[in-house]
PATINU-599001 format. One record per residue: residue in one letter; x, y, z of N, C-alpha, C, O in turn. Coordinates in steps of 0.05 Angstrom, whole numbers, plus 5000, padded with zeros to 4 digits. Atoms other than C-alpha are relative to their C-alpha. Layout:
<rs>
AXYZXYZXYZXYZ...
</rs>
This chain:
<rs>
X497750034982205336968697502050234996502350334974X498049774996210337488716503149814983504049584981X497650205012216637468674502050205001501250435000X498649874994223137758683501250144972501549964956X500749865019224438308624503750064987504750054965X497649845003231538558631502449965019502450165035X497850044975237638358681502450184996504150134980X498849825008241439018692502750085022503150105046X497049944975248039178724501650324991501150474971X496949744998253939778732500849975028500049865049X498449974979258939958769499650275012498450445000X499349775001260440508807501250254989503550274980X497649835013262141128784499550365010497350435018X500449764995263441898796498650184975499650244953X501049745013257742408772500250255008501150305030X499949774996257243088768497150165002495750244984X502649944984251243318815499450345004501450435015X499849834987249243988829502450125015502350125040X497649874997256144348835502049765019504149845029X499050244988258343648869501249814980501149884956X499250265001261542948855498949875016498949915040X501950154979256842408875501649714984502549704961X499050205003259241658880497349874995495749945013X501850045013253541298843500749684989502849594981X500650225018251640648817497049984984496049784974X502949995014244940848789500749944965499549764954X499150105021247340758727500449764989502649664989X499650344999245540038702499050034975497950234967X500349995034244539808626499149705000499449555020X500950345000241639108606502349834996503849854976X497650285003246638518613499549804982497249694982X500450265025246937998558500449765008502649705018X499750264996245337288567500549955038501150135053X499950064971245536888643502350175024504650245022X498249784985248137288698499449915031497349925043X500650134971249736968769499250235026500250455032X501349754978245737318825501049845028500249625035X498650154972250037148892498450125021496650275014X500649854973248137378972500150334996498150455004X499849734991250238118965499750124972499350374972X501149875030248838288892500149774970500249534973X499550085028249338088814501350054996501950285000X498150045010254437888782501350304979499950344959X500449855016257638528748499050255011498950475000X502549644995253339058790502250055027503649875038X499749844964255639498859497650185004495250224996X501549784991253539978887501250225010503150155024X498249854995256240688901500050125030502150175041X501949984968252340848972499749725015497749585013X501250374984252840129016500050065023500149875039X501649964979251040529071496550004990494849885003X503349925002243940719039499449724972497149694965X500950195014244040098986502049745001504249685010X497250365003246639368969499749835035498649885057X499350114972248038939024498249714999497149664977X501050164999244638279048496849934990495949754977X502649894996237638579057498750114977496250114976X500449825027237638978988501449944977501950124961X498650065018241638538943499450074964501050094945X500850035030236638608879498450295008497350385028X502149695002233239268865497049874977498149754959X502050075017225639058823498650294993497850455010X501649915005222539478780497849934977498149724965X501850145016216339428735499950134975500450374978X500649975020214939508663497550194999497350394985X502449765011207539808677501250305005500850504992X498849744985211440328721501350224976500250434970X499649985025215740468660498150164979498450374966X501449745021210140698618498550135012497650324999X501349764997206441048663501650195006500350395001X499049785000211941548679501150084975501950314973X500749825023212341618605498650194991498950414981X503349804996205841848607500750235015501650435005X499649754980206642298663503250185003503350375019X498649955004213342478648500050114980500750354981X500949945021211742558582503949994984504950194973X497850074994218842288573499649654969497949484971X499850225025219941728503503649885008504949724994X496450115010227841608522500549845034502349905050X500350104973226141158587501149724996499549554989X498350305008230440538576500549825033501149955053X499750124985230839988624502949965013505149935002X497549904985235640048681499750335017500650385039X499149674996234840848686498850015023499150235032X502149964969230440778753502149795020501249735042X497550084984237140418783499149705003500249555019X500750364982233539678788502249854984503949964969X497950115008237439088770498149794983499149654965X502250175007230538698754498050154982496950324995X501849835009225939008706498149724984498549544967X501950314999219838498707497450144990496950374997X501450055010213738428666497549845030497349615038X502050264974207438358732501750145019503150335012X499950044974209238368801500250355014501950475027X500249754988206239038816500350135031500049955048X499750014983207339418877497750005018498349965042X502650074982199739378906499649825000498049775019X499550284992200638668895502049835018501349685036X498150134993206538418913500350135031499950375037X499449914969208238378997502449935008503849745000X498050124980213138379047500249715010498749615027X500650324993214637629052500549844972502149664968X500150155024213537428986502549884988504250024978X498250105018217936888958499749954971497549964960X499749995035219736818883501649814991503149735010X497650195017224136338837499650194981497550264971X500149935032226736698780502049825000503649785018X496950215001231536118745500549885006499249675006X498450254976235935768785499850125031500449995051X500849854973233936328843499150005013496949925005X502949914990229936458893500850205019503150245027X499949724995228637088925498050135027496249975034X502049944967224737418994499350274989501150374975X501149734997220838108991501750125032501450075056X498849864964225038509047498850284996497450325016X502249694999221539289030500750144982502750094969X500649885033220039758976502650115001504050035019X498949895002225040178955501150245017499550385029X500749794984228340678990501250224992503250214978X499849905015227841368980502850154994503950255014X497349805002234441758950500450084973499949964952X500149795021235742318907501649984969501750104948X498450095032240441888863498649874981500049824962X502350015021234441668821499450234984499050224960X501149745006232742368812502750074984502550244967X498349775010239742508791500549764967501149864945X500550195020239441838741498550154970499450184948X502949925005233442108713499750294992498250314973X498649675012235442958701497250045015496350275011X503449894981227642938752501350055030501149875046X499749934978230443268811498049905016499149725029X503050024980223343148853499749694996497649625007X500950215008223442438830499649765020497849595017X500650114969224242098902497750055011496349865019X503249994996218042408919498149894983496249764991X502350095008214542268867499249655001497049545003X500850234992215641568872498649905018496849735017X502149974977213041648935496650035004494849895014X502949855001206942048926498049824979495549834983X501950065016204341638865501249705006502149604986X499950244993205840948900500549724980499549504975X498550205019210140638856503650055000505250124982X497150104990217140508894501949824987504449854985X497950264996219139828873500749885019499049875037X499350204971222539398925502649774988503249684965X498150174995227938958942500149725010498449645025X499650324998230238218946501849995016503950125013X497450194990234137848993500649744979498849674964X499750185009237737288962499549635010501549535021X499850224977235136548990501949884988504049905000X498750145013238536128938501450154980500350314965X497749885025243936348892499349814975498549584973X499450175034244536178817499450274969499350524967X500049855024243836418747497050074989495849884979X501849875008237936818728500750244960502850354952X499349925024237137138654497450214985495950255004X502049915016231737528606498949884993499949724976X502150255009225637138599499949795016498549595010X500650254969226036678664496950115004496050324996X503249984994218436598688500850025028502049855041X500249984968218136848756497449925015495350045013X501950184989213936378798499850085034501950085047X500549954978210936578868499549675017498049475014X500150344988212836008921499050065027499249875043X500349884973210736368984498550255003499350474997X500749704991205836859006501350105019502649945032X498249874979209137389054497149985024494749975018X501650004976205537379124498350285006499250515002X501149705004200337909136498650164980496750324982X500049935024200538039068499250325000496950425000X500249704991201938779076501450094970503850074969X498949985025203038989000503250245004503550395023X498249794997210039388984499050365004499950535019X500849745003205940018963498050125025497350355024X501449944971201940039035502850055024503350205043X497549944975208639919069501150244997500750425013X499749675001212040539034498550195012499550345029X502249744988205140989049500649925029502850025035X498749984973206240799124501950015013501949945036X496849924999213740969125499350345003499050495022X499649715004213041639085497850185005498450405015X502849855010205441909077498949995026499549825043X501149924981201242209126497049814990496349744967X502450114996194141859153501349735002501349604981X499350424997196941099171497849945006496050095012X502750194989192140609188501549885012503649775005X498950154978193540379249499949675002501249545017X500350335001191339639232502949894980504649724986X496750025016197539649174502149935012503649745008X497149964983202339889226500849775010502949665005X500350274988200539279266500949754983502249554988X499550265015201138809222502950054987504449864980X496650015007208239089198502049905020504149775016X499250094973210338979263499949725002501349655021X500150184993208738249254502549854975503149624979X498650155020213538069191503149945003505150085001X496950015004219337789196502750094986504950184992X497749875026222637919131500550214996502550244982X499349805009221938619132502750145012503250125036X497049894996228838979133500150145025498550335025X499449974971230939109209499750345006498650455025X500449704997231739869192497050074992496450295000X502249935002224339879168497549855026495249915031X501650014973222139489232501150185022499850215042X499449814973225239929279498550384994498550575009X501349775011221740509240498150075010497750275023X502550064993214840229248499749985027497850125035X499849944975216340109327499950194999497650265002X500249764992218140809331497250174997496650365012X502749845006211141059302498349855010496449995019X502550164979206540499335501150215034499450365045X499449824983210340879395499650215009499250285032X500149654999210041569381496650014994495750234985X503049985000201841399378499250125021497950325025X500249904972202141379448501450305008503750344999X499749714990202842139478502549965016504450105010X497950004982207541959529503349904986505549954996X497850115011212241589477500450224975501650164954X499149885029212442179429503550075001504850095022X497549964997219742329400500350245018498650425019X500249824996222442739437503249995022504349785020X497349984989229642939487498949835026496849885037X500750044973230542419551499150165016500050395011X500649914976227042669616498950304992498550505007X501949735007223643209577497249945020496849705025X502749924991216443379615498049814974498149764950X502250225020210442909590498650284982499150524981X500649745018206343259539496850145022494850245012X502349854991201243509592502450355007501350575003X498549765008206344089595501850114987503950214991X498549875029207844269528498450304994496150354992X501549695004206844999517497249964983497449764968X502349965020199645109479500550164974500750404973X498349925026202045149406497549934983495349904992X502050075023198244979339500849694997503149605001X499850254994196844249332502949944975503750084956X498350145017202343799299499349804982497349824967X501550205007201643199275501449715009503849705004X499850284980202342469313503749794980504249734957X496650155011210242089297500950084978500750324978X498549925013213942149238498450134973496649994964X502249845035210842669165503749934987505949934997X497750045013215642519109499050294994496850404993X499349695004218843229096502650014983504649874986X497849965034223443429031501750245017500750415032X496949864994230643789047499150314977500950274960X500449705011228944479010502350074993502850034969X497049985003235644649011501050055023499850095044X497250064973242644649057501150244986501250294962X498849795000245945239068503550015017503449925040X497549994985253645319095500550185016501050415007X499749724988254345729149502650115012503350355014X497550024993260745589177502049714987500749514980X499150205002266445099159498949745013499149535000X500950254983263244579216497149975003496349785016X501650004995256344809209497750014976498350174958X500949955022250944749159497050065008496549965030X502350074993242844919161498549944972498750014949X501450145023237844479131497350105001495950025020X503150075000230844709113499449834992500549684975X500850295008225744229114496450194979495950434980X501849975004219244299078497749754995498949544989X501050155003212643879070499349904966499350044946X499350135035211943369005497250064985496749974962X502349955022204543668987498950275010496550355009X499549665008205844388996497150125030495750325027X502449934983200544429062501350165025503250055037X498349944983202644929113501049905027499449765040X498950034978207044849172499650075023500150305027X500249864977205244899243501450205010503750245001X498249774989207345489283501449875017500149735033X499950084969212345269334500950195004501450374989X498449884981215145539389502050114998503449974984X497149915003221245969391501249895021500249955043X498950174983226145479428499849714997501649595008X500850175003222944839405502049924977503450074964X498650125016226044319363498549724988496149674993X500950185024224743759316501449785014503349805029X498350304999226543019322499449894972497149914962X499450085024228942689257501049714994502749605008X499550325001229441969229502950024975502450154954X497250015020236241939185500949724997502149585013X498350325010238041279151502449974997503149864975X496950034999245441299167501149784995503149794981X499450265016246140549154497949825004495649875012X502350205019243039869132498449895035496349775035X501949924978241139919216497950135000496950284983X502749704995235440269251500550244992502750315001X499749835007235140869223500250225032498650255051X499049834963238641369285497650274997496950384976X502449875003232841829308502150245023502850215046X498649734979236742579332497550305002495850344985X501449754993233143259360502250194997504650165002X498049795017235643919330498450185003496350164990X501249834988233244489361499150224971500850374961X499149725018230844999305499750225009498650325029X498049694999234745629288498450204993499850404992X500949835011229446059263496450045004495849825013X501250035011222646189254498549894978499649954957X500050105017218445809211499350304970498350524970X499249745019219646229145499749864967501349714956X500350165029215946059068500049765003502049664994X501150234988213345419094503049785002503449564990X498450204998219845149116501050045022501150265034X498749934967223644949184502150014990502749974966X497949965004230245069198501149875014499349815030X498150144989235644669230502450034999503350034976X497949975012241944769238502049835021501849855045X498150214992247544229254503249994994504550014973X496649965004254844229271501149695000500449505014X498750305001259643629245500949945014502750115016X498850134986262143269291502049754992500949554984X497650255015268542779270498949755006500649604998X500050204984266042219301497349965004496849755016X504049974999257642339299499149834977499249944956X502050055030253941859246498150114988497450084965X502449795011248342369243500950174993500050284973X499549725021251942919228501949984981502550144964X497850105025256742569190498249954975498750044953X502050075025250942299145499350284998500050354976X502049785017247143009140501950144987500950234967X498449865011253743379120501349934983502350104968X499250145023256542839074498249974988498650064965X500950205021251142509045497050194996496150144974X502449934994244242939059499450154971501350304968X500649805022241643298989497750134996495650025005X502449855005236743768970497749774984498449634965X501150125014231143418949498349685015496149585013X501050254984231242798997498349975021498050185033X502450034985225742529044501749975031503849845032X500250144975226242489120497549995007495750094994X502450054978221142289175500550155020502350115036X499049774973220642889224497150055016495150165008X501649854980216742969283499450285006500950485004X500449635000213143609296500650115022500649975043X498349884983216144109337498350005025495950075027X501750054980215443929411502550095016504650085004X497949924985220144229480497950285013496150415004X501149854975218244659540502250244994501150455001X497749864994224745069531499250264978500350264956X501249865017220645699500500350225013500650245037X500349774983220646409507498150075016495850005009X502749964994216246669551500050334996501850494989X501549735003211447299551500450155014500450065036X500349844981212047899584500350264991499650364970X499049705004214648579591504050015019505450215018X496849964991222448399632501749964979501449844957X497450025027228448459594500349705000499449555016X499750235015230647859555502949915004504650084998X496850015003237647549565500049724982498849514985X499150315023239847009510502449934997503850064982X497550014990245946669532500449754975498549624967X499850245016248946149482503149965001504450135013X496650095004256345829468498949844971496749754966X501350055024257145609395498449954981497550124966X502950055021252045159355498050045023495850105015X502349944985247745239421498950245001497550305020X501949745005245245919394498049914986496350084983X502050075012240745539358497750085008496450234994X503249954996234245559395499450285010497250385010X500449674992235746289423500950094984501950304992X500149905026236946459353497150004992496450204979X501850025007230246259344498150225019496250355009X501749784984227246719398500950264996499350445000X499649845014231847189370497950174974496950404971X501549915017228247159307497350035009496050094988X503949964991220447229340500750285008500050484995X500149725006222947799374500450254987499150464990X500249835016225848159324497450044972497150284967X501850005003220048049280497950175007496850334992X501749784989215448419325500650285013499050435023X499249784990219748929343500749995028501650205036X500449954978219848769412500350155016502850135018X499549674988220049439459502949825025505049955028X498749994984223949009514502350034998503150124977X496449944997231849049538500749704984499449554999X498850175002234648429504502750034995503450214979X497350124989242148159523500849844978499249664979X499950255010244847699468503049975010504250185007X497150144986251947349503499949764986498249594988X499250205014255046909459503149895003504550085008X498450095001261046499460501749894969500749684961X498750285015264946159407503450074994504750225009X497550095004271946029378502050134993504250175004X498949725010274146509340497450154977495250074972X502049865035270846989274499849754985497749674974X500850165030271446479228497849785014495749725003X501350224991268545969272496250145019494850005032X501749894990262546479296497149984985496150154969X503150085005255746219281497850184992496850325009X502449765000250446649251501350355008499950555011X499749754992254447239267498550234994497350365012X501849865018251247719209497849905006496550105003X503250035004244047409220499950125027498350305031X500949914962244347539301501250345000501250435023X499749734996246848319286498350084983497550304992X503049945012240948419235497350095015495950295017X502450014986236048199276500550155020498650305023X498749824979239948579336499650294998499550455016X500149705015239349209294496750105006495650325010X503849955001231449119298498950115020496950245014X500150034984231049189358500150235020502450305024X499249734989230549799398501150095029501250315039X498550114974233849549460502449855004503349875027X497650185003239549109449503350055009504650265004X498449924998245449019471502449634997501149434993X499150195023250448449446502749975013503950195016X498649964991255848229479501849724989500449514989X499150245011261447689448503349955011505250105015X497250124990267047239472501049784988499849584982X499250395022272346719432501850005019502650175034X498850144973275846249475504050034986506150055000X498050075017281646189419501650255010500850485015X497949845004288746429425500950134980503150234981X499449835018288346749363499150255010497250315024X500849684992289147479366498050104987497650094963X502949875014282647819356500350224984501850414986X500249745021280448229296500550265018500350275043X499449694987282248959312497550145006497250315024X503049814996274349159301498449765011499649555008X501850164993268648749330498449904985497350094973X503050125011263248289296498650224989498650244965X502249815003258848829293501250325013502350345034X500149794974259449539316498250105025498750305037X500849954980254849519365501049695019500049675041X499450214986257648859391502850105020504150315014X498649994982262648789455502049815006501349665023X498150265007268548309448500749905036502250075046X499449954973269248069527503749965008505449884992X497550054997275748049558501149684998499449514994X499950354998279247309561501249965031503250045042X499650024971278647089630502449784996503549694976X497950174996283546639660499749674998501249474999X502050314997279446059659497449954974495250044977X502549865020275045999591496949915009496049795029X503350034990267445969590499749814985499149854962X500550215017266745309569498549755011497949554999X502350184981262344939630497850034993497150194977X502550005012256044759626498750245018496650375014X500949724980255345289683501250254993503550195000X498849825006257845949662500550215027499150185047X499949814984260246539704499750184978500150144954X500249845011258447189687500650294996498850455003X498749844996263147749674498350265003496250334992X501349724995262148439705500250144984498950344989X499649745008264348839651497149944976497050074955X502250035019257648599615498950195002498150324983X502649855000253649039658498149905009496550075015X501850114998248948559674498650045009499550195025X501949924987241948659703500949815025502549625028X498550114966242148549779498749785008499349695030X501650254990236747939779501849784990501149564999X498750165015242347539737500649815017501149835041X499750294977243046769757501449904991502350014971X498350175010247546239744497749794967495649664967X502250165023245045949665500949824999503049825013X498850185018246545319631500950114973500550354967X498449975028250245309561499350204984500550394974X501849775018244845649524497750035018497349855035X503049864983238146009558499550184992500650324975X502749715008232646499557499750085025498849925043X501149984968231746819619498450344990499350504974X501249764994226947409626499950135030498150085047X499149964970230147779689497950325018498450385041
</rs>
């Protein structure tokens, strides 16, 4: 019989992360003698994240004893004390290829529901001095998992934890994780996750989304986009969400940051499209996890994509990736899919953008400079002022490459402009009377413009 080993609590508190302050409750130590386990936690414990932990759904964190010594082993690690893997339960038995979604328990005076494994975040890793350690939980299918609370009471070290309920389905924790994070699902799994009740609302709205994105017509992807019978002919992807590791975040502006992504078993990255973008699953709270598209900024470059996202005051996605997002952590990203691509030829190139919408004609930026391209390219940019100017230095680099270019830039701001330009080959435009800030632009004469020039949207590619 399974027996409960260790009942562990802390509070919150401020560490010192990677040149950061992180708000943390990973930090838990064994508690002495009976300890009341209520609806939203144990007596004694928080949590420092109750967007990404705690709450109704995730009251008890479980981990196991065998788990314990095998990442001794493989850690090769002797100073592994119970608690340091953030659980609040450290139990003797109830492995995770056993134990399912569903499953009820009595420890004590308790009883307890299986709601889903663990989920993954980098504050283990930072517990732990194993940066990679979210993955690896992952990869070597040993998560852990979480309790709802059915009945309240006092639980202690050495309660016999008694199974009163199989979970429905019986879809073990360590199958549910692999069809979250890990590539190859079994589509019979999926199905049957889809049928459990108990599992936590943000991990059924997950599983919808990838029974969905099976179907071709339901892949992620921007409203009223074109079905995928006219998606440019690219290198294959791969079908709904690949768990993909944050590489690192870079600052590019005060409001703007980019995130590479990379894959969690080092296999390369499709080519996409220059113009194409990503759709991304972000666990912003103890909801469905919000699913946004983010055009990438670059070429793929050392097997990693690029993304780059401006905060918005008021955005939960970009509020989560710029507060809370760290090197190291897992998302679920669709592979790069969108019609909105350069095309081939030999006419000049015009690449029109206003602020963070240089993104995807940053990206065709980078293809053509890359190959040198012989044609005329135009880059017309907008934004705010210098400080607020996006990629400036990367888009006169690549500009430089180029044996055609010509570069032309406008800020809407009443600040008086630098005395020299961005670049010296750049063109600061005059400030019309009216700024350029529709989704339709006009387009001033003193550009120069080629004479096929049309009315664009915000950002475009036009080859005129």
């Amino acid at each position: 019989m399974a027996t409960l080993l260790s009942v562990n609590v802390g509070m919150p508190k401020d560490v010192s992360w990677q040149g950061r302050t992180v708000r943390t409750g990973a930090w838990k130590a064994p508690a002495q003698g009976p300890r009341m386990v209520r609806r939203l936690n144990v007596e004694g414990d928080g949590q420092g994240d109750l967007a990404g932990h705690g709450g109704e759904i995730r009251a008890v964190l479980v981990y196991q004893l065998q788990s314990y010594q095998y990442w001794r082993t493989q850690l090769g690690r002797d100073d592994l004390a119970f608690g340091m893997f953030g659980e609040n339960f450290t139990v003797d038995g109830l492995p995770d290829d056993d134990v399912c979604i569903g499953d009820r328990y009595r420890i004590g005076e308790a009883e307890f529901e299986v709601t889903q494994p663990r989920v993954t975040c980098y504050r283990v890793g930072m517990r732990l001095g194993e940066p990679a350690m979210a993955s690896l939980l992952v990869a070597h299918h040993r998560p852990g998992f979480y309790l709802r609370v059915l009945a309240e009471g006092r639980v202690q070290a050495g309660d016999e934890i008694t199974l009163t309920r199989r979970g429905p389905e019986e879809l073990s924790v360590a199958d549910t994780d692999a069809l979250l994070y890990l590539p190859d699902r079994d589509p019979a799994k999926l199905r049957k996750a889809l049928h459990i009740p108990a599992l936590s609302p943000g991990w059924q709205q997950s599983f919808r989304e990838l029974a969905a994105a099976q179907e071709p017509a339901q892949a992620p992807g921007r409203p009223g986009e074109a079905a995928a019978a006219h998606q440019p002919k690219a290198a294959p992807g791969w079908p709904g969400f690949k768990t993909m590791r944050v590489a690192r975040i870079v600052r590019e502006t005060p409001s703007v940051s980019s995130i590479y992504l990379e894959t969690t078993d080092g296999t390369p990255l499709p080519e996409a499209q220059p113009g194409q973008y990503l759709s991304l699953r972000l666990p912003v709270a103890d909801a469905a996890p919000a699913v946004r598209t983010y055009s990438l900024s670059s070429t793929p470059d050392e097997g990693t994509y690029r993304i780059s996202v401006k905060h918005e005051p008021h955005g939960k996605a970009s509020s989560y990736i710029h507060a809370r997002l760290r090197p190291g952590d897992l998302l679920g990203v669709a592979s790069p899919r969108g019609t909105f691509v350069l095309e081939k030829g030999t006419r000049p190139v015009v690449l029109v953008s206003a602020g963070i919408g240089a993104t995807p004609v940053l990206a065709m930026l980078h293809h053509l400079a890359a190959r040198g391209d012989p044609r005329p390219v135009w880059w017309i940019h907008t934004a705010h002022d210098l400080a607020h100017h996006v990629f400036a230095d990367e888009a006169h680099t690549l500009l430089e490459q180029l044996p055609d270019a010509h570069e032309h830039i406008y800020y809407t701001s009443g600040i008086p402009r630098p005395e020299k330009s961005p670049s010296p080959r750049a063109a600061l435009l005059p400030h019309p009377s009216r700024p350029w800030a529709s989704p339709q632009t006009r387009t001033p004469t003193s550009v120069g413009q080629p004479p096929s020039w049309r009315t664009l949207p915000a950002f475009c590619a036009v080859a005129v």
